[in-house]
GUTOR-417571 format. One line per 2 residues: number of its first residue (from 1); for each residue x, y, z of C-alpha. Coordinates in steps of 0.05 Angstrom, whole numbers. Layout:
NUM) X/Y/Z | ...
//
This chain:
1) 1961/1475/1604 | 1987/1542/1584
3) 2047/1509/1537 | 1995/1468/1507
5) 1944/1535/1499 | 2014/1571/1462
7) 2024/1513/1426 | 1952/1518/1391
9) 1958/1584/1383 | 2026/1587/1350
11) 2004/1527/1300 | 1944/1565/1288
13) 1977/1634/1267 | 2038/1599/1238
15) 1976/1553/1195 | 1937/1625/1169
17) 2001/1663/1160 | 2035/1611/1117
19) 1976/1580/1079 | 1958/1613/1009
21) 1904/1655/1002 | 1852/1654/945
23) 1868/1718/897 | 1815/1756/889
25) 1779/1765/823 | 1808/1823/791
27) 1784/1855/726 | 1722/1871/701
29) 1675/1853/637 | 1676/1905/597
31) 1627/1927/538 | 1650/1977/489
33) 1629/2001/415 | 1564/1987/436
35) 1499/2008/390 | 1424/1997/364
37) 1395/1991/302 | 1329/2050/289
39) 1261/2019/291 | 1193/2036/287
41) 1147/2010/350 | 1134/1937/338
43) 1185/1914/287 | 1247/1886/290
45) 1311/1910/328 | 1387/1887/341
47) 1438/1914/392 | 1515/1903/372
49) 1575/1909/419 | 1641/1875/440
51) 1635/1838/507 | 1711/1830/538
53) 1727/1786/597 | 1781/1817/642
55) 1767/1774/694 | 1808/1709/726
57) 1750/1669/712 | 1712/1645/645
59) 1637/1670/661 | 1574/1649/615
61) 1523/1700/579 | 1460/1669/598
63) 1407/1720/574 | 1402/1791/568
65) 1335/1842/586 | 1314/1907/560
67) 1281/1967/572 | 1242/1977/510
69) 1211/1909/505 | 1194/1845/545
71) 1227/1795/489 | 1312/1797/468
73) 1350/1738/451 | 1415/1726/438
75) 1419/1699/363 | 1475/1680/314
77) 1475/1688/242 | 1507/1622/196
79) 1501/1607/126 | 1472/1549/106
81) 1509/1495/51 | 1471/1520/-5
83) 1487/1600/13 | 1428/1621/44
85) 1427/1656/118 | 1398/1644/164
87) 1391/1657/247 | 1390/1609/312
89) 1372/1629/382 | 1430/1621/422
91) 1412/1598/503 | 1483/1618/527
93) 1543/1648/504 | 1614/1630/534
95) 1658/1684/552 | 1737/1657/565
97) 1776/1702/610 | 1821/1749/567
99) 1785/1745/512 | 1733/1789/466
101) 1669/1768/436 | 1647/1808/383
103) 1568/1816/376 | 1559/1846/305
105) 1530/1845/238 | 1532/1771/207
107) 1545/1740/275 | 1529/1740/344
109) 1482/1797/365 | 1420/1818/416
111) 1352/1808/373 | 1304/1866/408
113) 1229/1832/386 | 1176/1886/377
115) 1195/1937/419 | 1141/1985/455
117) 1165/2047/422 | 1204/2073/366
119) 1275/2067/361 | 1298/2131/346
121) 1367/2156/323 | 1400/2196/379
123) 1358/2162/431 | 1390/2104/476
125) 1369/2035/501 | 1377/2005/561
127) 1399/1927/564 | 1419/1884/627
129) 1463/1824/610 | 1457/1776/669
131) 1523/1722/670 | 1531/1652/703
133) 1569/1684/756 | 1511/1723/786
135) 1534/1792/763 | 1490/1832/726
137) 1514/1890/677 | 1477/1951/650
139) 1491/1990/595 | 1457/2050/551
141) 1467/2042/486 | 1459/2096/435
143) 1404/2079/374 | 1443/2094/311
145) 1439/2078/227 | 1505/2049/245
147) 1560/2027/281 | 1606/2078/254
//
């Protein structure tokens, strides 16, 4: 009984000592150059920023909250075939590991609908970008005339 008991317990240390382990998830998702365009209470708003993945793992942008109204989306900017522009709500955006999306001018960005208040230039906004893999990220983001 007691060779059989060491027998167990030497396949079952030899089994967790040998066998490979799942690597953690190292990195982070990082959001730099991050701003807001000034509004007045009520009108129309964007937020602009570059979104890199320094995780293992592609994650997915599914939607993104704010403090200064109860309506963002995620939009993308195109031009149609005769040259006019034009935006589309997007419901997700993909974000591959290693790489950077850019949310600016003419292309992706955060549509802020009507917010509560003004906008104002040296003042900061809060948004909360919630991905696919149940993280949530908040950032302040500094209202400015530009991203310069």
């Amino acid at each position: 009984m007691k060779i059989l008991s060491f027998l167990t317990l030497s396949c079952f240390l030899l089994f967790n000592c040998t066998s490979p382990k799942k690597k953690a998830s190292s990195g982070v998702i990082e959001i730099t150059d991050g701003w807001v365009r000034p509004t007045k209470a009520g009108k129309m708003s964007a937020a602009y920023f570059k979104l890199k993945n320094e995780t293992a793992t592609t994650d997915t942008l599914l939607r993104i909250s704010s403090d200064v109204t109860s309506t963002t989306q995620i939009h993308e900017s195109f031009e149609t075939d005769d040259g006019l522009m034009g935006m589309r709500e997007q419901k997700f955006v993909a974000l591959p590991k290693g790489e950077t999306i850019a949310f600016k001018q003419g292309g992706l960005h955060v549509m802020i609908i009507q917010p509560d208040l003004d906008l104002v230039e040296g003042d900061s906004v809060t948004l909360t970008l919630q991905f696919s893999s149940s993280k949530d990220l908040e950032i302040s983001l500094p209202i400015k005339a530009s991203g310069n």
